[in-house]
DRENBA-759607 format. One record per residue (C-alpha): residue in three letters; residue number from 0; x, y, z. Coordinates in steps of 0.001 Angstrom, whole numbers, plus 500000, padded with zeros to 6 digits. Layout:
REM DRENBA-759607
residuo:num:px:py:pz
ALA:NUM:X:Y:Z .
...
REM end
This chain:
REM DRENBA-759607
residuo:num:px:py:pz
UNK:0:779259:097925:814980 .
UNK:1:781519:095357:813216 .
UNK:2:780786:092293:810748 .
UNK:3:782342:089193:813144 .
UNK:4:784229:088763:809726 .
UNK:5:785895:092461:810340 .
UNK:6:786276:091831:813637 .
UNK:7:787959:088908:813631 .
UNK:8:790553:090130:810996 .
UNK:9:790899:093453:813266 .
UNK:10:791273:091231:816111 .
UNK:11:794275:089000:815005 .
UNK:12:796108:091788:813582 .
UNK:13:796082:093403:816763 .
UNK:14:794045:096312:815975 .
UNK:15:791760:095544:819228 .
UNK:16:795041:094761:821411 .
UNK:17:793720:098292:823923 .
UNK:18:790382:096666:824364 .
UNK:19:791832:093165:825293 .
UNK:20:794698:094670:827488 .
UNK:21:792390:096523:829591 .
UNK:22:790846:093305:830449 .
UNK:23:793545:090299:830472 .
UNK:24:797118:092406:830899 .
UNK:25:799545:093385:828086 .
UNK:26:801926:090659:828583 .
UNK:27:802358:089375:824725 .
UNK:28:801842:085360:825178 .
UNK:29:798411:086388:827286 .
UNK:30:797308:089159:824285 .
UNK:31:798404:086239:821748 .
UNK:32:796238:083971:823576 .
UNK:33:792756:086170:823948 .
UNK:34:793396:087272:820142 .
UNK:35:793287:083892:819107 .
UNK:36:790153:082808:821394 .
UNK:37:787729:086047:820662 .
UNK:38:788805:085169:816617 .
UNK:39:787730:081587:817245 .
UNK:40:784657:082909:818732 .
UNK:41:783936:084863:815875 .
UNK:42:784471:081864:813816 .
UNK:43:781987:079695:815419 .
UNK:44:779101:082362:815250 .
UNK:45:779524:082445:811986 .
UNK:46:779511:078600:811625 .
UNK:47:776217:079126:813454 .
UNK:48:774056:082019:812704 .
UNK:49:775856:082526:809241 .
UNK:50:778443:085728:807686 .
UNK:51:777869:088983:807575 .
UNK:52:775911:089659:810795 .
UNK:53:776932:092827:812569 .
UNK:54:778109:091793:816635 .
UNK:55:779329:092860:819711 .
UNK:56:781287:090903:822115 .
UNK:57:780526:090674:825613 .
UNK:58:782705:089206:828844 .
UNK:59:781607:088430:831816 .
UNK:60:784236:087274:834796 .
UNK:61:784198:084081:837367 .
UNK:62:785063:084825:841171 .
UNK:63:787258:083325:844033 .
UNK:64:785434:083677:846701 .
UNK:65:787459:084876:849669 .
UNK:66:784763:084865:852731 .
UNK:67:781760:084458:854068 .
UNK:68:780933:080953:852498 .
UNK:69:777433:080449:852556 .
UNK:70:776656:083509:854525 .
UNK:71:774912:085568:851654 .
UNK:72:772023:083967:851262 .
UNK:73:771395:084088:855175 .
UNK:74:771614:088055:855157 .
UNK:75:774960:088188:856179 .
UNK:76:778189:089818:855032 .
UNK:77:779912:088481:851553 .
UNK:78:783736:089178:850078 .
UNK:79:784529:087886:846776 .
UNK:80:786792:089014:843894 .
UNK:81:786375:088760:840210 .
UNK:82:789658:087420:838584 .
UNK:83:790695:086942:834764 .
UNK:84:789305:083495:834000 .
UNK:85:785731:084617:831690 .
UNK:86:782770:084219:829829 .
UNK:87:783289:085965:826737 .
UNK:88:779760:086462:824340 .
UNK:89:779775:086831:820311 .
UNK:90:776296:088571:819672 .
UNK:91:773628:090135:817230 .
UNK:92:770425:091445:817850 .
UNK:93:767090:089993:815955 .
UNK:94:763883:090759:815930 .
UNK:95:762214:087533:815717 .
UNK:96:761326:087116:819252 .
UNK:97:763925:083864:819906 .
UNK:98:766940:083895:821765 .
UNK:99:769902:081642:820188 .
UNK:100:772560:080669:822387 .
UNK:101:775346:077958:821263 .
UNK:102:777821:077420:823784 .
UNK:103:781699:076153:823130 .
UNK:104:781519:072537:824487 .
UNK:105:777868:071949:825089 .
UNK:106:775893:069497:821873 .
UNK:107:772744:071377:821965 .
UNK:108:771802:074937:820861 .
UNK:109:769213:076871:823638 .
UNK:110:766238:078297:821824 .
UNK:111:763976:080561:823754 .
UNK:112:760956:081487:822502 .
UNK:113:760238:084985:824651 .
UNK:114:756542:084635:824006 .
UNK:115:756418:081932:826356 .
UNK:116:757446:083825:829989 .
UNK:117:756942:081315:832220 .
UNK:118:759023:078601:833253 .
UNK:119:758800:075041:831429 .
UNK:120:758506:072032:832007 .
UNK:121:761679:069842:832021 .
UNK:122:763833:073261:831296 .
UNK:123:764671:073939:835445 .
UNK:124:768274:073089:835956 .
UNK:125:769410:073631:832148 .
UNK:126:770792:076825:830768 .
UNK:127:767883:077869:828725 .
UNK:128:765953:078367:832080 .
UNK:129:768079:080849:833251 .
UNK:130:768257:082855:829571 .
UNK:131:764085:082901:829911 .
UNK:132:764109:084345:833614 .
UNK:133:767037:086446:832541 .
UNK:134:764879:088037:829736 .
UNK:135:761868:087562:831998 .
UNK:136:763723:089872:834610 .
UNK:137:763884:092592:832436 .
UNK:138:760591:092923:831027 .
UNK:139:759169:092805:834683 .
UNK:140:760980:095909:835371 .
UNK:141:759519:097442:832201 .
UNK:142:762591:096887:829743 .
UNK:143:761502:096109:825819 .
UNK:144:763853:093297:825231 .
UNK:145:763871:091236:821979 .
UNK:146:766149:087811:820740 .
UNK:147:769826:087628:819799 .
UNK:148:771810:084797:818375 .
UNK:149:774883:084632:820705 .
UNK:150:777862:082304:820737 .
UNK:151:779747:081611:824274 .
UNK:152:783488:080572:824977 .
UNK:153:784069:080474:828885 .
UNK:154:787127:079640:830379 .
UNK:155:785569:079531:833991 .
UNK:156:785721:076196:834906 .
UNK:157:782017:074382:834515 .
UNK:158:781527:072752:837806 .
UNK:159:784454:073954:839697 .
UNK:160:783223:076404:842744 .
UNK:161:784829:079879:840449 .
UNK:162:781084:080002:839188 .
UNK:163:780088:079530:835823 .
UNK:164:776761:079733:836033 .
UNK:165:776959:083861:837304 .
UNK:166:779447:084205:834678 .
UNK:167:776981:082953:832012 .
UNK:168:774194:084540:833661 .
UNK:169:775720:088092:833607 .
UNK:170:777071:087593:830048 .
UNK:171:773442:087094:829071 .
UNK:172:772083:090192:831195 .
UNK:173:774714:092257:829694 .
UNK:174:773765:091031:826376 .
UNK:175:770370:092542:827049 .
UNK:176:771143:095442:828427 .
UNK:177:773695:096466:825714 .
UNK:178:771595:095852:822851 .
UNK:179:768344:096784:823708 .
UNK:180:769457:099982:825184 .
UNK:181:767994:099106:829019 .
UNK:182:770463:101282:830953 .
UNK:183:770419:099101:834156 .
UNK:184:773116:099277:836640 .
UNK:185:775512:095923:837010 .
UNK:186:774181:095481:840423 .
UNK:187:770592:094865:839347 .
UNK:188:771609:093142:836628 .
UNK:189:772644:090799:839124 .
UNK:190:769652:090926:841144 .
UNK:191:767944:089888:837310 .
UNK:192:770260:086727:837172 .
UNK:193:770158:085445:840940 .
UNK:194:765723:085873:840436 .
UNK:195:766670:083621:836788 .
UNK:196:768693:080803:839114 .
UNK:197:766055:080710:842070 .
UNK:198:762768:080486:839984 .
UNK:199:763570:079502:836302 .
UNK:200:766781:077445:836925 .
UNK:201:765786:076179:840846 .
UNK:202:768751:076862:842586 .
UNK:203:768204:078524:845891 .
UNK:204:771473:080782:845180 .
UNK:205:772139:083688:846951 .
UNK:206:773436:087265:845218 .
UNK:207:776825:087374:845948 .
UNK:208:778846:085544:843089 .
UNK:209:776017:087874:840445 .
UNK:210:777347:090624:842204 .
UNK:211:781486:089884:841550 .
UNK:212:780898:088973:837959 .
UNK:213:778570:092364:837597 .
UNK:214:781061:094997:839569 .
UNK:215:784642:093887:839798 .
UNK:216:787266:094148:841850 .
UNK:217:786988:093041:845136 .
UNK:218:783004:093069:846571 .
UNK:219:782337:093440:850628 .
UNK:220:778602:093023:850906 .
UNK:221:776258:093916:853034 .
UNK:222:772641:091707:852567 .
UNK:223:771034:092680:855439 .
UNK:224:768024:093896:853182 .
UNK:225:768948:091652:849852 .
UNK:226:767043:093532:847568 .
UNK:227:769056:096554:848142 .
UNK:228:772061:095279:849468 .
UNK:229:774787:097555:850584 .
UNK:230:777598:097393:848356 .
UNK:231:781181:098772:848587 .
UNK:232:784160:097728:845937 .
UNK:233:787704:097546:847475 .
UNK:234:790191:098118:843839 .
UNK:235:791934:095232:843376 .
UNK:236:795075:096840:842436 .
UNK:237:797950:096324:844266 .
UNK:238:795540:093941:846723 .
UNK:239:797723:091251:846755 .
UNK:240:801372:092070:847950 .
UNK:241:804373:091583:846154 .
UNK:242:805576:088083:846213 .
UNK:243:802033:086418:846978 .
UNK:244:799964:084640:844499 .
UNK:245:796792:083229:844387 .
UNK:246:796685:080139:843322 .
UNK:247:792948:078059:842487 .
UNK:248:792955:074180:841781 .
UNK:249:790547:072218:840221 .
UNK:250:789874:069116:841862 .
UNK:251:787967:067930:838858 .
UNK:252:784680:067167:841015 .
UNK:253:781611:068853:839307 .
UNK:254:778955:071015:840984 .
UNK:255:776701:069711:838506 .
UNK:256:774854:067049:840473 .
UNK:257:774775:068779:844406 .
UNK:258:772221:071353:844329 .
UNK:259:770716:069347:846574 .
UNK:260:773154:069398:849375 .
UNK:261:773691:073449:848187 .
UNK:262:770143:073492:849592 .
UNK:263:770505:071467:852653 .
UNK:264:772380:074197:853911 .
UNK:265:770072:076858:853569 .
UNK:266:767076:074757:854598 .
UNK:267:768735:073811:857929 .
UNK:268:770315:077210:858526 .
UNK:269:766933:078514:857995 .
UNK:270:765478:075621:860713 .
UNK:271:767259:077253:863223 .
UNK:272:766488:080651:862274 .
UNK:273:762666:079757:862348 .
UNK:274:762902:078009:866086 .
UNK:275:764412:081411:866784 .
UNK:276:761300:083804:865516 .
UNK:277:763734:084875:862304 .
UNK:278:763257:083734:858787 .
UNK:279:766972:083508:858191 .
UNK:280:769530:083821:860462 .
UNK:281:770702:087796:859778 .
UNK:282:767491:087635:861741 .
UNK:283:768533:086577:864742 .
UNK:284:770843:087578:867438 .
UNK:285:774015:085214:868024 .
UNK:286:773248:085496:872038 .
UNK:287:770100:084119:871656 .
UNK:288:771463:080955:869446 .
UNK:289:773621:079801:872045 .
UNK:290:771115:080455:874953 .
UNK:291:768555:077642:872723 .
UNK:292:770936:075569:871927 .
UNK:293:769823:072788:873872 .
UNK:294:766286:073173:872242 .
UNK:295:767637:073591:868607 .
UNK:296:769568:070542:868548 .
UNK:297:766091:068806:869403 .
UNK:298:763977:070672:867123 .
UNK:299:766675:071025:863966 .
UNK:300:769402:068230:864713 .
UNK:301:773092:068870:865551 .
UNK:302:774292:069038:861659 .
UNK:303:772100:072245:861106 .
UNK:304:772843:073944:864732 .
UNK:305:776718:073207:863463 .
UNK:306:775574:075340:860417 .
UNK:307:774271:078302:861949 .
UNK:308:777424:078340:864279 .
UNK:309:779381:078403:861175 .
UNK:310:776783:081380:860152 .
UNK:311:777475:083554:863052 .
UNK:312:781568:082578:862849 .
UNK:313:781903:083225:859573 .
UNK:314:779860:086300:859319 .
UNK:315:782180:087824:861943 .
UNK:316:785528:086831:860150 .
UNK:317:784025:088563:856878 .
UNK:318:784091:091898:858120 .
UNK:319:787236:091319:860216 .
UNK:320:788587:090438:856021 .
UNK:321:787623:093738:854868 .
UNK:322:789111:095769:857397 .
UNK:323:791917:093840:856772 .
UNK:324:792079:094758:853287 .
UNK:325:790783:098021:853648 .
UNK:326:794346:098641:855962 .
UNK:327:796369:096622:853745 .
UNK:328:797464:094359:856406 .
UNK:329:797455:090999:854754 .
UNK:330:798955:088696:857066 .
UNK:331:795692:089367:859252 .
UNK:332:793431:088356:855998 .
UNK:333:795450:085557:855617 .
UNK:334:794550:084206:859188 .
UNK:335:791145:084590:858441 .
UNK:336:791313:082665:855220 .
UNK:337:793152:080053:857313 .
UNK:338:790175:079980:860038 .
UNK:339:787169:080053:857244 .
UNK:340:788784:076826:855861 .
UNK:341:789195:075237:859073 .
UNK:342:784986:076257:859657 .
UNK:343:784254:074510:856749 .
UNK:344:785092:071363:858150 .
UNK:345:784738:071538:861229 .
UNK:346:781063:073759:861214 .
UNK:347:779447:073982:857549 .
UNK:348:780469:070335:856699 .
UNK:349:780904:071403:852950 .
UNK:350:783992:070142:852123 .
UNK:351:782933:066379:851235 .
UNK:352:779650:064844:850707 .
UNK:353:778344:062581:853396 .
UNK:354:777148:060199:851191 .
UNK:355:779704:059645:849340 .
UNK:356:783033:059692:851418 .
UNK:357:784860:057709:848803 .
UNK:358:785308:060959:847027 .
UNK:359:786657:063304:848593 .
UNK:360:788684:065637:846066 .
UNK:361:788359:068935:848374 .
UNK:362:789915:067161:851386 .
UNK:363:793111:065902:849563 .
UNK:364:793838:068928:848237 .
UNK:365:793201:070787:851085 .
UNK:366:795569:068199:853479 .
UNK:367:798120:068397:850492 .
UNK:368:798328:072288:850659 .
UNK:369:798938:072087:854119 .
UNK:370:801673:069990:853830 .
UNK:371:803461:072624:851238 .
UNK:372:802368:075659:852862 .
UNK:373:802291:075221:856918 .
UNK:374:804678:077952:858290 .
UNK:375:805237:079599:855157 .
UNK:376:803193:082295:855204 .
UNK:377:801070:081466:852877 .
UNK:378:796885:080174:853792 .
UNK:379:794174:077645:851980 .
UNK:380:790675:077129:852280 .
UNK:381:787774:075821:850341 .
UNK:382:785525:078026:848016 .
UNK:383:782368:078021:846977 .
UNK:384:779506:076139:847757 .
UNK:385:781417:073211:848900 .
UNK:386:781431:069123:847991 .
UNK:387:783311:069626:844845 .
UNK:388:785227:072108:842853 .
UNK:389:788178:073924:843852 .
UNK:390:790118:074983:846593 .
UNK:391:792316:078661:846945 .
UNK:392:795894:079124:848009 .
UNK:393:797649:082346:848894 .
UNK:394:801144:081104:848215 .
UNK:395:804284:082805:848373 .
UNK:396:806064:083516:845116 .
UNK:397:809163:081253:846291 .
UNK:398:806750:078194:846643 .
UNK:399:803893:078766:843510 .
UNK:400:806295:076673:840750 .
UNK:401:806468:073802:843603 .
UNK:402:802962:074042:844435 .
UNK:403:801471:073965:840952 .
UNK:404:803402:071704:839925 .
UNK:405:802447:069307:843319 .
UNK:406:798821:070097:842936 .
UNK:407:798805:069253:839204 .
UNK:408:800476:065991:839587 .
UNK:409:797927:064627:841479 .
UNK:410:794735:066522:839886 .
UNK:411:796230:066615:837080 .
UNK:412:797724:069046:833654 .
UNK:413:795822:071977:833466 .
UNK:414:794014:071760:837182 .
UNK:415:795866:074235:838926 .
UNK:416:795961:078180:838156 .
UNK:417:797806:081114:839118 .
UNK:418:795232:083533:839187 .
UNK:419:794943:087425:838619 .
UNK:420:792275:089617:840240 .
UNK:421:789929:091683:837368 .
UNK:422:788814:095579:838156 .
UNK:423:786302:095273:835512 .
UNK:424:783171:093197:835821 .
UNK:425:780713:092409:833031 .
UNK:426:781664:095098:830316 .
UNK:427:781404:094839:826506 .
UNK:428:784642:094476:825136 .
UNK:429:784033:095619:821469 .
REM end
């Protein structure tokens, strides 16, 4: 274990360039790039908790999401990916029983005091919530867990459907687990961090984007029983063919403010599960749905029985996904991909907020991909919870320079990436 002072000289001299390269590439201006951020890091705990402290550094990855959109949390199937853009953690253990945590482009520093367990009052919905049921999650499975003083650079978008919020959630389980010496597996790490969001923090998330940031790769999930869901990793090497990119824009609308509507689509899913004798709708047999459909759009209203359709459709088109990934035959995955957009609309009504159809960031850039991408072999959709954020493109290399530079002229510099898929999940780097 390293002085940040050490490691920041080590760093920028390029004496940590194997450690990096395993994680971002080796491509020089990228290695360049992450030297220079993990030294600024360094720099800023310092400026925080003070010189000298020994630290390890921690990264934790966003996801695309590439199906089953809002299908986790009803005990369905999920399929994300974890790709490049990360949370990366400067940390050192204390003993003092608080938990530090300054993060790049936030005012205020979080300070936890771990003698206090339970949730607090006016803390739901802020950051230090989710460290204290992160830390919380831990003990109650018996793991002696202590402060740290941490600083956080993330270059997953805050607010922009790629999820921050696992990202910093797994960077602070990680965190926990490395330096007290907890030995927990990534996956229930993630379990740790979704219990943190749905009691401490109050969003009714489900597991899936914990689970991407945690493993890696490519995740097909199984949550028929969510507290052991079934898990299998598909390598994202050599996933996306030669010649296709994936491309994510940032339509600059923040997540920030619609947990809300996030929950409106569980709560109405879960309506029409209830009229059905289930308690979500993995419960309950798609037959059956259609057979009460008269009844449901009494009892639950025709927005939520358009929900659970989209439940039982997309479901379906997840596994049809993996198998199409499994066999390597992409142009089937990219129909899919096609179709779970189209559901979104059409079924899940995620894509704009009802209330405020002024706004309606998702939908332009949606209509604008398909005006550079129809018939060229290429597919879009919407990610994410929905409203706001970003949307994904799988665009053919002969089309990405036109269609960043397209996308970025109307969302503007910097809104638009060209994305690469990460094997590793939530890993300490050094």
């Amino acid at each position: 274990m390293a002085t940040s002072m050490q490691l920041r000289r080590e760093i920028l001299a390029g004496g940590r360039d194997a450690a990096l390269a395993a994680l971002y590439g080796a491509d020089p201006a990228v290695l360049a790039r992450q030297r220079q951020r993990y030294a600024d890091a360094l720099e800023q705990f310092e400026r925080y908790f003070g010189p000298g402290r020994q630290v390890h550094i921690y990264s934790a990855p966003g996801r695309a999401e590439l199906g089953g959109n809002h299908t986790d949390h009803q005990h369905g199937y999920g399929l994300a990916a974890a790709v490049m853009l990360d949370l990366i953690a400067v940390a050192s253990p204390s003993d003092d029983g608080f938990i530090r945590v300054k993060s790049r482009g936030f005012n205020k520093l979080d300070v936890i005091d771990l003698s206090e367990a339970e949730p607090q009052d006016g803390e739901s919905t802020h950051s230090a919530s989710l460290i204290r049921g992160i830390a919380e999650g831990f003990r109650a499975r018996g793991r002696a867990v202590n402060g740290f003083d941490a600083y956080t650079a993330s270059d997953v978008l805050r607010g922009s459907g790629l999820s921050s919020s696992a990202a910093f959630e797994m960077g602070m389980a990680v965190i926990l687990n490395g330096e007290y010496g907890c030995g927990l597996p990534t996956p229930e790490l993630a379990k740790i961090c979704q219990y943190a969001e749905n009691t401490y923090f109050g969003k009714p998330s489900g597991l899936l984007d914990q689970l991407t940031s945690a493993v890696g790769g490519v995740i097909f999930a199984d949550f028929a029983d969510p507290a052991q869901p079934d898990i299998e990793k598909i390598h994202a090497a050599g996933l996306l063919p030669e010649g296709m990119s994936l491309c994510v824009t940032d339509t600059r609308g923040s997540h920030s403010e619609l947990t809300g509507e996030f929950a409106a689509i569980r709560n109405e899913m879960e309506a029409v599960a209830s009229q059905l004798g289930g308690r979500v709708l993995g419960q309950v047999r798609e037959a059956d749905f259609w057979a009460a459909l008269p009844r449901l759009r009494t009892a639950c209203g025709d927005r939520a029985v358009l929900r659970a359709a989209h439940y039982f459709e997309e479901n379906a088109r997840a596994l049809v996904q993996r198998d199409a990934l499994r066999a390597g035959d992409f142009p089937v995955f990219l129909k899919a991909i096609a179709a779970s957009g189209h559901a979104s609309y059409t079924l899940c009504q995620n894509v704009y907020c009802s209330t405020d159809v002024r706004h309606q960031g998702l939908s332009v850039a949606l209509a604008l991909s398909q005006t550079l991408l129809e018939h060229s072999g290429g597919a879009w959709r919407m990610q994410g919870g929905g409203f706001a954020g970003t949307i994904q493109a799988f665009v053919p290399q002969r089309l990405v320079q036109i269609y960043h530079d397209a996308m970025e002229g109307v969302f503007g510099k910097g809104s638009c990436y060209i994305l690469r898929l990460r094997e590793q999940g939530a890993v300490r780097v050094i």
